[in-house]
TIRO-2110 file (N, C-alpha, C; in Angstrom, 1 decimal):
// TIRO-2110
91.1, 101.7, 80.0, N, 1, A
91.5, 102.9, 80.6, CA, 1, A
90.7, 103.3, 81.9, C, 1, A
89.3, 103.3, 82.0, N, 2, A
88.7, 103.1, 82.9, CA, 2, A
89.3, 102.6, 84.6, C, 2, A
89.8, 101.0, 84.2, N, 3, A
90.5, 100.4, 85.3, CA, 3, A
91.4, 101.3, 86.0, C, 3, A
91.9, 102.3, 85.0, N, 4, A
93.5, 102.7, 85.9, CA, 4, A
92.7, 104.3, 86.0, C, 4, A
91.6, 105.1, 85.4, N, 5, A
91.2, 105.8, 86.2, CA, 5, A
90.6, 105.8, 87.1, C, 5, A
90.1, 104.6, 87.4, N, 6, A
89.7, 104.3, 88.8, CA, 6, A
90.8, 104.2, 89.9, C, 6, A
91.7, 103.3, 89.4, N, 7, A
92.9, 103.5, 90.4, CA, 7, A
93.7, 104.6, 90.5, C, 7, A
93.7, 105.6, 89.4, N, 8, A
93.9, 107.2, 89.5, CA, 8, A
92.6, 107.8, 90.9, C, 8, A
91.8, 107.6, 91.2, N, 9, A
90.6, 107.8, 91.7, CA, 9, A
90.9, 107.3, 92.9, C, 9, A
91.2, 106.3, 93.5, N, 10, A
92.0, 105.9, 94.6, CA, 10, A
93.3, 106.1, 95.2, C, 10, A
94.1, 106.5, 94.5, N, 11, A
95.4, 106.9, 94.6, CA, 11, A
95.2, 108.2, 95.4, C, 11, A
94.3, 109.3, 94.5, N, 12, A
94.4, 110.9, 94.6, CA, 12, A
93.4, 110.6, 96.4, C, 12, A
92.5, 109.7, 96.8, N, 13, A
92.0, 109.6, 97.6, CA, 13, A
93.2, 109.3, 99.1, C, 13, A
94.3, 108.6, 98.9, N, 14, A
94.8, 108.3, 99.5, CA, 14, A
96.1, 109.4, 99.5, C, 14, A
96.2, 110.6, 98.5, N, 15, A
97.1, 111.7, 98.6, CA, 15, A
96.1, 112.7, 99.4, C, 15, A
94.9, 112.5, 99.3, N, 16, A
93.9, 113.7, 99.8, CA, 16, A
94.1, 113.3, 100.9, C, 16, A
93.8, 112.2, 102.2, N, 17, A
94.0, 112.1, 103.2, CA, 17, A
95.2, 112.3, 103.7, C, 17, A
96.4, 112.3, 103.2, N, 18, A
97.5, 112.2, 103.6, CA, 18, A
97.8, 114.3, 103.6, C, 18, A
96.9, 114.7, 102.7, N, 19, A
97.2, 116.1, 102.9, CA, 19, A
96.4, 116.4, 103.9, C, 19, A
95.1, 116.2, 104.4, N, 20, A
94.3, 116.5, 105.5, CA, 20, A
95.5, 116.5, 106.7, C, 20, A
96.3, 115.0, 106.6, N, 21, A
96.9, 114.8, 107.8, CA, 21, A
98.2, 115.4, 108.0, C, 21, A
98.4, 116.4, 107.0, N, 22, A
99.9, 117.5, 107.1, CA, 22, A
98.8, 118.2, 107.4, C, 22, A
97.9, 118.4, 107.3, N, 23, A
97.4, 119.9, 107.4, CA, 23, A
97.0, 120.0, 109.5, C, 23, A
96.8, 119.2, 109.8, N, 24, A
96.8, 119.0, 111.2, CA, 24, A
97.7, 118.6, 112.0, C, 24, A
98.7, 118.4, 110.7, N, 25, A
100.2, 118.2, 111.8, CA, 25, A
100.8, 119.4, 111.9, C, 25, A
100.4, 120.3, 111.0, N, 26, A
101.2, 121.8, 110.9, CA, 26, A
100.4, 122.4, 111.8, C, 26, A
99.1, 122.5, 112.2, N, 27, A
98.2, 122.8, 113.3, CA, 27, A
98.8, 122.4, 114.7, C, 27, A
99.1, 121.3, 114.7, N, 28, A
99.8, 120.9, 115.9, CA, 28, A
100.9, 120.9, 116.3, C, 28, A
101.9, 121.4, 115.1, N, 29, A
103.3, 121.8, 115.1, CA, 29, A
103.1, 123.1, 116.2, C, 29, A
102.3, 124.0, 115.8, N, 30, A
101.8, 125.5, 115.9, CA, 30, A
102.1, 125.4, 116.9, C, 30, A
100.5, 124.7, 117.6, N, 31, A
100.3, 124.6, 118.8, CA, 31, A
101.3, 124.4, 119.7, C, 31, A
102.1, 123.5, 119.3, N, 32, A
103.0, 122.9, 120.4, CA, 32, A
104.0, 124.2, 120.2, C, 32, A
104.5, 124.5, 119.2, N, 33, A
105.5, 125.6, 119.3, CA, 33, A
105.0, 126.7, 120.1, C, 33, A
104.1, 127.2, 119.7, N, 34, A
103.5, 128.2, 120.9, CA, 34, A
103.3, 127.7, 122.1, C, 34, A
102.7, 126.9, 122.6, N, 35, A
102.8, 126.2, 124.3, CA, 35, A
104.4, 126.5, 124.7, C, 35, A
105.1, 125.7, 123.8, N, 36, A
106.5, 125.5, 124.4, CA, 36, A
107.1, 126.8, 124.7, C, 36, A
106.8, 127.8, 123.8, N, 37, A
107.2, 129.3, 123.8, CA, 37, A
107.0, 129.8, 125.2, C, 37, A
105.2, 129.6, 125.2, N, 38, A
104.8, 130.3, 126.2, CA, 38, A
105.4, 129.7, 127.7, C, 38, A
105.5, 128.5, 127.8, N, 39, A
105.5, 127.7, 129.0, CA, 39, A
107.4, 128.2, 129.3, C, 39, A
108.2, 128.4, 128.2, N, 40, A
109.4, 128.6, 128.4, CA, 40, A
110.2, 129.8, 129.1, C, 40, A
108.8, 131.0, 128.2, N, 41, A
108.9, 132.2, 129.1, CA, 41, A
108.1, 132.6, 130.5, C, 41, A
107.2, 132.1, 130.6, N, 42, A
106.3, 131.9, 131.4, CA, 42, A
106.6, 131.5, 132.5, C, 42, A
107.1, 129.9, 132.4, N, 43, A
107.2, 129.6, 133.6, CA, 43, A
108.9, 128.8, 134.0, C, 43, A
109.7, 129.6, 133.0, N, 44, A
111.3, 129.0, 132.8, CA, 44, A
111.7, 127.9, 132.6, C, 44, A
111.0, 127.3, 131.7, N, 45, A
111.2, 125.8, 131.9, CA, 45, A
110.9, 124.8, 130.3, C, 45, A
112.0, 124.2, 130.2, N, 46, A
111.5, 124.1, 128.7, CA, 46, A
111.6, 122.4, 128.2, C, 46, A
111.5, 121.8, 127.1, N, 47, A
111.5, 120.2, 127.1, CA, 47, A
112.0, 120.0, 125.8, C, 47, A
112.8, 119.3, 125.7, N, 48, A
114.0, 118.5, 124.2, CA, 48, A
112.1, 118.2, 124.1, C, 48, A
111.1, 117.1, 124.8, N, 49, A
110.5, 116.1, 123.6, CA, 49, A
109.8, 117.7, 123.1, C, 49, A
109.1, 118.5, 123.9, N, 50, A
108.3, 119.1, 122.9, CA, 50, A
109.0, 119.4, 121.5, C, 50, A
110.2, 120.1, 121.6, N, 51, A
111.4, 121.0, 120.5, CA, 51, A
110.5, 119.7, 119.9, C, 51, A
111.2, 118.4, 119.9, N, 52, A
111.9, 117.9, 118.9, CA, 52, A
110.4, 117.2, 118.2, C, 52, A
109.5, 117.2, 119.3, N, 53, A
107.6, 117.2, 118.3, CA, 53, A
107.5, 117.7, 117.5, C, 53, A
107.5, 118.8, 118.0, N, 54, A
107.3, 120.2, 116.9, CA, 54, A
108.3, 119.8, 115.7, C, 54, A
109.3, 119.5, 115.5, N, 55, A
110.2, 119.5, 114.2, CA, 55, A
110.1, 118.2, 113.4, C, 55, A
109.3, 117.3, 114.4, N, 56, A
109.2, 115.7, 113.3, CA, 56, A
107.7, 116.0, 113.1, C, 56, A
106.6, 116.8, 113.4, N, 57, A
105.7, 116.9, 113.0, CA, 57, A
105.8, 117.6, 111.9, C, 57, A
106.2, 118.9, 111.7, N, 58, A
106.6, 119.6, 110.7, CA, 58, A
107.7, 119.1, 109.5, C, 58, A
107.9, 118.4, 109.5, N, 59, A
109.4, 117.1, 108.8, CA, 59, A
108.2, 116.3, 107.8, C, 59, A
107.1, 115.8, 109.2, N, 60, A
106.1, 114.8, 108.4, CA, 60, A
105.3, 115.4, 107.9, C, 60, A
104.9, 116.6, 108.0, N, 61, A
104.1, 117.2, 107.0, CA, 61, A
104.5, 117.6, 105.7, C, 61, A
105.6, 118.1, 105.5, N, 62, A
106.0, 118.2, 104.3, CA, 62, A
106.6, 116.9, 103.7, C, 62, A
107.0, 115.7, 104.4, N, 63, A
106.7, 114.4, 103.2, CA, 63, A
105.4, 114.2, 103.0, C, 63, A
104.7, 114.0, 104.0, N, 64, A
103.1, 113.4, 103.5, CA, 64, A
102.5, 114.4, 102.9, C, 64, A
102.6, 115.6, 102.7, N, 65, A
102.1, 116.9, 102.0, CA, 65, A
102.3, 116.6, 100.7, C, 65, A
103.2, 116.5, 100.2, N, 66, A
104.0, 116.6, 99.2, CA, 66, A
103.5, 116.0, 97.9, C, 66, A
102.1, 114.6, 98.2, N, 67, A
102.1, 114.0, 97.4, CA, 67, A
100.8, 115.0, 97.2, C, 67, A
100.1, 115.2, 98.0, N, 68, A
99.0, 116.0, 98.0, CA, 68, A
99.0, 117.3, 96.9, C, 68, A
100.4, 118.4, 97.5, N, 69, A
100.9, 119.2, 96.6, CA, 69, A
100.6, 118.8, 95.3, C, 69, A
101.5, 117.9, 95.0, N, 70, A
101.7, 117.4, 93.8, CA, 70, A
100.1, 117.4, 92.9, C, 70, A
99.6, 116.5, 93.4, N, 71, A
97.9, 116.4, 92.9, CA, 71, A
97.2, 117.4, 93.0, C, 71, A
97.4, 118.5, 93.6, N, 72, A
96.6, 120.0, 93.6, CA, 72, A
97.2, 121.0, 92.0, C, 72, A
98.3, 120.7, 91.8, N, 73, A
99.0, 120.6, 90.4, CA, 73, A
99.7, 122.1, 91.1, C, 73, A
100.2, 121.8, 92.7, N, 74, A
100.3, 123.3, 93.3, CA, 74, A
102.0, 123.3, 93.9, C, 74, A
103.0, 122.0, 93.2, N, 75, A
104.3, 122.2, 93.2, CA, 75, A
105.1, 123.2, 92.7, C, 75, A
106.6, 123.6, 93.0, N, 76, A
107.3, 124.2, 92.4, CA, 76, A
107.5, 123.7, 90.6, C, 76, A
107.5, 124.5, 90.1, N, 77, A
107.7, 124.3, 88.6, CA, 77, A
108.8, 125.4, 87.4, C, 77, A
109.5, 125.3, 87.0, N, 78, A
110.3, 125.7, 86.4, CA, 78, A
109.7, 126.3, 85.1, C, 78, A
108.9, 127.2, 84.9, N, 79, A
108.0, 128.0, 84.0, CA, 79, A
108.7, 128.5, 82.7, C, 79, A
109.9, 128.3, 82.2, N, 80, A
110.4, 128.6, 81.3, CA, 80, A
109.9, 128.6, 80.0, C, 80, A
109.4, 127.3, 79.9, N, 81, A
108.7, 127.1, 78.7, CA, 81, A
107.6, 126.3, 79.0, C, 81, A
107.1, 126.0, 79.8, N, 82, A
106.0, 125.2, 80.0, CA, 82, A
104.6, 126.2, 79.8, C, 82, A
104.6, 127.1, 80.5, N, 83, A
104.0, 128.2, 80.3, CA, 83, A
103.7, 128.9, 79.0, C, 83, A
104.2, 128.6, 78.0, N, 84, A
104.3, 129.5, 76.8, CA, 84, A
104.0, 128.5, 76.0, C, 84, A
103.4, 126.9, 76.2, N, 85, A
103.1, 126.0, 75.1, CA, 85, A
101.4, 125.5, 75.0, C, 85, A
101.2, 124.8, 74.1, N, 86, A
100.3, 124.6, 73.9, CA, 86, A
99.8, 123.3, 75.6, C, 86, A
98.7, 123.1, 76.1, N, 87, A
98.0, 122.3, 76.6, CA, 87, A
98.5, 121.2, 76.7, C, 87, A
98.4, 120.6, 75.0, N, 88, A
98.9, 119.2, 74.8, CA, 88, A
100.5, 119.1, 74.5, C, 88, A
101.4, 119.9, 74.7, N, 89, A
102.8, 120.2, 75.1, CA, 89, A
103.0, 119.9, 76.2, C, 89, A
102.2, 120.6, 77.0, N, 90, A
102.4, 120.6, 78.5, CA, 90, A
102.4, 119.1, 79.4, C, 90, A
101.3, 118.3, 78.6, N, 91, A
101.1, 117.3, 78.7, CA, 91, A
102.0, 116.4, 78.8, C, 91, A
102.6, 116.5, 77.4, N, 92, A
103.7, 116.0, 77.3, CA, 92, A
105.2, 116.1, 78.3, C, 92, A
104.8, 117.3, 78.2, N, 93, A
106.3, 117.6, 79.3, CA, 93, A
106.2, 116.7, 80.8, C, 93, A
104.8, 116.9, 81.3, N, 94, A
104.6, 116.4, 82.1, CA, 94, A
104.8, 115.0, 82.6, C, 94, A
104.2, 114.3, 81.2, N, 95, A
104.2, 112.8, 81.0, CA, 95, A
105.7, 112.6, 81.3, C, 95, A
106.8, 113.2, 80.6, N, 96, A
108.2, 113.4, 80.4, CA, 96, A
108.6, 113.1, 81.5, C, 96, A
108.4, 114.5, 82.4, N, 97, A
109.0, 114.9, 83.7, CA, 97, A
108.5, 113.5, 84.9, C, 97, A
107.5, 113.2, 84.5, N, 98, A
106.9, 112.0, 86.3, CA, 98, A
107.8, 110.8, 85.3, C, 98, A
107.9, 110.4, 84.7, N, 99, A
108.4, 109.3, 83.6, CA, 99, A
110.4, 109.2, 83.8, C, 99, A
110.8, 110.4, 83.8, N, 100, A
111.9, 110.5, 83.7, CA, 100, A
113.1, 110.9, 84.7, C, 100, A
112.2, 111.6, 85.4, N, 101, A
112.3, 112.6, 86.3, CA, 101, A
111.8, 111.9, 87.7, C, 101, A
110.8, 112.4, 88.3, N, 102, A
109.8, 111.8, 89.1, CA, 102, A
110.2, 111.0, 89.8, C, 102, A
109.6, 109.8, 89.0, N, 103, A
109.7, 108.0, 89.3, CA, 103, A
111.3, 107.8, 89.6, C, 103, A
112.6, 108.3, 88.9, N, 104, A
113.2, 107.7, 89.2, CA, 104, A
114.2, 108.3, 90.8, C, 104, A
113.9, 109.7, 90.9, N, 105, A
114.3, 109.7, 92.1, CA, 105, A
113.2, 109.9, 93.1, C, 105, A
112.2, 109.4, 93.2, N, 106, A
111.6, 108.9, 94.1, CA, 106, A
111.3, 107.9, 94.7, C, 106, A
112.2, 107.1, 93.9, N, 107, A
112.0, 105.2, 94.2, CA, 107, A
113.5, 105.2, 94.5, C, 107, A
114.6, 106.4, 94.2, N, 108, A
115.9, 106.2, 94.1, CA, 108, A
116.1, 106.9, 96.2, C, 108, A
115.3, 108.1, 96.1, N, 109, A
115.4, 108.6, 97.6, CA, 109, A
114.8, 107.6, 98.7, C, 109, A
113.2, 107.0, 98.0, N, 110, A
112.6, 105.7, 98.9, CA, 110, A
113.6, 104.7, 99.6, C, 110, A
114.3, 104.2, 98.2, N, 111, A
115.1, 102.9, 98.6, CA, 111, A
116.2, 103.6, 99.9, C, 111, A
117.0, 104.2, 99.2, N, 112, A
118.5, 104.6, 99.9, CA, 112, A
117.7, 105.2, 101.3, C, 112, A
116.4, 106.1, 101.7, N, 113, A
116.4, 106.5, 102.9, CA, 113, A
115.8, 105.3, 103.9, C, 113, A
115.1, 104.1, 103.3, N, 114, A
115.1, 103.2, 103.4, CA, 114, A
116.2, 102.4, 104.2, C, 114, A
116.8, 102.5, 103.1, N, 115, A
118.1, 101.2, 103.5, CA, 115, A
119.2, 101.6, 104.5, C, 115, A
119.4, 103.0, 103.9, N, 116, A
120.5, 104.2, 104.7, CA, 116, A
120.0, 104.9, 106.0, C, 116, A
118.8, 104.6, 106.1, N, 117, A
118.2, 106.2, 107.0, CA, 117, A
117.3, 105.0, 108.3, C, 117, A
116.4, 104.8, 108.0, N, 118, A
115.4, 104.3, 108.4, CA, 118, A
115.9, 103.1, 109.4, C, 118, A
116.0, 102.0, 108.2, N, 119, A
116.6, 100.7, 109.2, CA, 119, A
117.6, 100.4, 110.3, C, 119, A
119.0, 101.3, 109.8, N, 120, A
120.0, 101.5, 111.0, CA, 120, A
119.4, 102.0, 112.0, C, 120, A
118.2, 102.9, 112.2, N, 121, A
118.0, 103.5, 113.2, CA, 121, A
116.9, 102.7, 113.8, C, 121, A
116.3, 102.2, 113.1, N, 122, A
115.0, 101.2, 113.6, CA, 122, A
115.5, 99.8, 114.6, C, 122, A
117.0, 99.2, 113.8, N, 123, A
117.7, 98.4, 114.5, CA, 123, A
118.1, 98.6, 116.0, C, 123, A
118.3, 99.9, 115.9, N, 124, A
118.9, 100.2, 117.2, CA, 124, A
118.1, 101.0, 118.0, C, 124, A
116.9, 101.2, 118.0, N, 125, A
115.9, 101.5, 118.4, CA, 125, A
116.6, 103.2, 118.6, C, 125, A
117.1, 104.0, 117.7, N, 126, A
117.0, 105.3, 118.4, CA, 126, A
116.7, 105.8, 119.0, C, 126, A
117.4, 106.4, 119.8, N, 127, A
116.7, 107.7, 120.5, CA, 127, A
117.5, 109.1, 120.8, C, 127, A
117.0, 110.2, 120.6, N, 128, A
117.7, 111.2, 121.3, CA, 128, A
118.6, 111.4, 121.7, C, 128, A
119.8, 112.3, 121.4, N, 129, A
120.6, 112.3, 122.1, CA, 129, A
120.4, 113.3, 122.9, C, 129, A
119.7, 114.1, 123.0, N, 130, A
119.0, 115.1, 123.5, CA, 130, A
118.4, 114.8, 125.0, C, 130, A
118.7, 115.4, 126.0, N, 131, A
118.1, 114.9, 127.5, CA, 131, A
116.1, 115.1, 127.2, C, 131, A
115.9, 113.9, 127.7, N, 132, A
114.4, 113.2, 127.3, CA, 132, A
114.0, 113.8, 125.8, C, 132, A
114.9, 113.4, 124.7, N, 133, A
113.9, 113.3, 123.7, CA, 133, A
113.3, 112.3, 123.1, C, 133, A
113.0, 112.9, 121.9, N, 134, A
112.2, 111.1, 121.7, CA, 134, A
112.9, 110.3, 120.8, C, 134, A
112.3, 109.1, 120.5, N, 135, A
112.9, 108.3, 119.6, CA, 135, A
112.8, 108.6, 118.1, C, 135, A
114.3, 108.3, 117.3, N, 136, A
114.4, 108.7, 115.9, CA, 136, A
113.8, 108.0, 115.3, C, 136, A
113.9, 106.6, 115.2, N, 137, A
113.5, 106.0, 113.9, CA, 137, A
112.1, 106.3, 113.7, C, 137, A
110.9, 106.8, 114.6, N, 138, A
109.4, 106.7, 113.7, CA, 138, A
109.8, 108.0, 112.8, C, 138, A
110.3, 109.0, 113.1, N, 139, A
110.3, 110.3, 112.0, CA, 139, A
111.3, 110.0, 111.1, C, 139, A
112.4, 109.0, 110.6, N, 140, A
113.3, 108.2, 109.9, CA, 140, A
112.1, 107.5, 109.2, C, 140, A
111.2, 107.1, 109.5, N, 141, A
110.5, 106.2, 108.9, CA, 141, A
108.9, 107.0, 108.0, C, 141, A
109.0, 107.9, 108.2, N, 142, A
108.7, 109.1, 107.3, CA, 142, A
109.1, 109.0, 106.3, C, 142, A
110.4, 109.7, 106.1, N, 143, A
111.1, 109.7, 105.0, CA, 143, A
110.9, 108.6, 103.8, C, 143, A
111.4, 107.3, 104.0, N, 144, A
110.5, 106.6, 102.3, CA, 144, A
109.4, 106.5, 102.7, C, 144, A
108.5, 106.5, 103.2, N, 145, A
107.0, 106.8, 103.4, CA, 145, A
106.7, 107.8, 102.2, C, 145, A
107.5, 109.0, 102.8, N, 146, A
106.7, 110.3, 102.4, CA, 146, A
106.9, 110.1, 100.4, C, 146, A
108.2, 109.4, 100.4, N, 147, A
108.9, 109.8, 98.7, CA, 147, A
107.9, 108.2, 98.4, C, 147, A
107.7, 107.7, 98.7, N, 148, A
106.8, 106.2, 98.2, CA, 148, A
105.6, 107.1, 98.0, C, 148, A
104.7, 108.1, 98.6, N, 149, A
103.1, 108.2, 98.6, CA, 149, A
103.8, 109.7, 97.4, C, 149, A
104.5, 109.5, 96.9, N, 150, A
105.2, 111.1, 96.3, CA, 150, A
104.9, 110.1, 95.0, C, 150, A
105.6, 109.1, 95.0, N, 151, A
105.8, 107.7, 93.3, CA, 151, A
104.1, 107.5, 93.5, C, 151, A
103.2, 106.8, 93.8, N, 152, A
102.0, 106.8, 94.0, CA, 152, A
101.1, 107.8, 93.8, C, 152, A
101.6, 109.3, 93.9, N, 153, A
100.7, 110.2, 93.0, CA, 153, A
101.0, 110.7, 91.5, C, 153, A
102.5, 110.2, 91.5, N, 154, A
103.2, 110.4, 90.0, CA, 154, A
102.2, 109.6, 89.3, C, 154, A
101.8, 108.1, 89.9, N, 155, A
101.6, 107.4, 89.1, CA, 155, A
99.5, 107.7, 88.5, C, 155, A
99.1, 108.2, 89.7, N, 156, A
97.6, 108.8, 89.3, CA, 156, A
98.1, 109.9, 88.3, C, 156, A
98.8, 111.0, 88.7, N, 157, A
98.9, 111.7, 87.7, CA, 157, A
99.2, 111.5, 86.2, C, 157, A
100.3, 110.8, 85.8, N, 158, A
100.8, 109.6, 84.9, CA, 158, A
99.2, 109.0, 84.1, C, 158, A
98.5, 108.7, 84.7, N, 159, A
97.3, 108.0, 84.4, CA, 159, A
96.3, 109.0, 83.8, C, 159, A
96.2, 110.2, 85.1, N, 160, A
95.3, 111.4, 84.5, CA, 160, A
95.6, 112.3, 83.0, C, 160, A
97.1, 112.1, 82.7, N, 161, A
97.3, 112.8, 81.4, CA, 161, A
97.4, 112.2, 80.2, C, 161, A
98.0, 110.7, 80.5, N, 162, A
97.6, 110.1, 79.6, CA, 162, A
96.3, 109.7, 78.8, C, 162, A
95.3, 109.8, 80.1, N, 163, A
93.8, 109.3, 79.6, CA, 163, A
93.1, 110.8, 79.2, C, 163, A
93.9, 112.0, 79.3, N, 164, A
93.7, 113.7, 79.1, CA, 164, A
94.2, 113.4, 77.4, C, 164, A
95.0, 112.7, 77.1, N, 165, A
95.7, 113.2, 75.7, CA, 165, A
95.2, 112.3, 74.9, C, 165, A
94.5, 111.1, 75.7, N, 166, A
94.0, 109.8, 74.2, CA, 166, A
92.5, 110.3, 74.2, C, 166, A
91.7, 111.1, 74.9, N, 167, A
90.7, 111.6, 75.1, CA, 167, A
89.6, 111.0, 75.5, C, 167, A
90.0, 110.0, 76.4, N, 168, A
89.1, 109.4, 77.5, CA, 168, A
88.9, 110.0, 78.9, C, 168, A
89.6, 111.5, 79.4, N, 169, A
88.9, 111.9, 80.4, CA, 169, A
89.6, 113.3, 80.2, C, 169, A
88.6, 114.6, 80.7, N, 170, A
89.3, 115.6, 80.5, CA, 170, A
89.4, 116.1, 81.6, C, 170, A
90.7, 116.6, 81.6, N, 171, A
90.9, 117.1, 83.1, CA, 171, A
90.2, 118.8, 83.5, C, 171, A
90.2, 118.6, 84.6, N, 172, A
90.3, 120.2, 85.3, CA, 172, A
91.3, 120.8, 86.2, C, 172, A
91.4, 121.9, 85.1, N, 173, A
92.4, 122.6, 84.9, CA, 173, A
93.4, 123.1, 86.7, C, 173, A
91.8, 123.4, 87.3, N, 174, A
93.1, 123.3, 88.8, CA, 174, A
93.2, 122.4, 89.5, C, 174, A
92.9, 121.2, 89.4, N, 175, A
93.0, 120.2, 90.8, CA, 175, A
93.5, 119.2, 89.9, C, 175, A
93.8, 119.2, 88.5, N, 176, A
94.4, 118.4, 87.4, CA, 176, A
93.4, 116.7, 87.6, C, 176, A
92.1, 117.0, 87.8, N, 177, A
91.5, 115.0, 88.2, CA, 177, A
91.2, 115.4, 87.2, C, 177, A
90.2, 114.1, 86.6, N, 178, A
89.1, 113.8, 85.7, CA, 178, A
88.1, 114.4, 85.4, C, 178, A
87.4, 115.4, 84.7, N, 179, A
85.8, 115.6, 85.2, CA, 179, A
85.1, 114.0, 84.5, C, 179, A
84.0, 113.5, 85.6, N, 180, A
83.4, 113.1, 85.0, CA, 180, A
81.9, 113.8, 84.1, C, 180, A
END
């Protein structure tokens, strides 16, 4: 078990960077949204590429965020009953939910935006239909990125509850890792 909390340990490493780097894309979304604001009123004059920065930066923050979310244990969650059970319930549900849930449409959104999204547009080198915007397929290519590093924290997580319930590592309670 060790082996795979270590690779739990590398995983959440590589969701932690990827949240740093939504967190400076939303910074930069900002920025640019306000320049563009300002420069639009300012000096009457405005630009498709900034718009369309601003909205693939913001697009990629919330894929590459998302795995991050997830490992802060700071997702949307449906409190019905999960809230009202024991610890080792919850666990369960959890194990349940990335197992059943999770994994399968995350590898189900990966592939199809993949195969449907991504490549037709990478083929044809998109771009803009928008006067000078930019090209589609790098923010196309986000998308299974983002739901691939999403299956990849399922899978640390997956790791962290199971080694929480056989009592080889106990987690903390808000950031859901290991203490050692």
């Amino acid at each position: 078990m060790q082996g795979f909390l270590r690779l739990s340990g590398w995983l959440d490493r590589i969701g932690y960077r990827c949240g740093q780097l939504a967190n400076l894309m939303i910074l930069a979304s900002c920025v640019i949204s306000a320049s563009n604001a300002m420069i639009r009123y300012g000096f009457d004059w405005s630009s498709n590429a900034l718009l369309e920065m601003q909205w693939y930066l913001f697009g990629a923050a919330v894929m590459l965020g998302a795995s991050y979310t997830f490992q802060r244990n700071e997702h949307v969650r449906v409190d019905l009953v999960y809230g009202h059970v024991s610890e080792r319930k919850q666990l369960w549900i959890d194990i349940f939910g990335i197992i059943f849930f999770l994994f399968p449409a995350c590898i189900l959104f990966a592939w199809l935006s993949w195969e449907s999204l991504f490549l037709p547009s990478w083929a044809i080198m998109e771009q803009s239909s928008n006067a000078g915007g930019l090209p589609r397929w790098p923010i196309k290519f986000v998308v299974p990125v983002g739901f691939a590093l999403l299956t990849l924290q399922g899978v640390s997580e997956l790791i962290k509850r199971i080694a929480h319930l056989t009592g080889q590592a106990v987690l903390d309670s808000k950031y859901e890792r290991p203490v050692q």
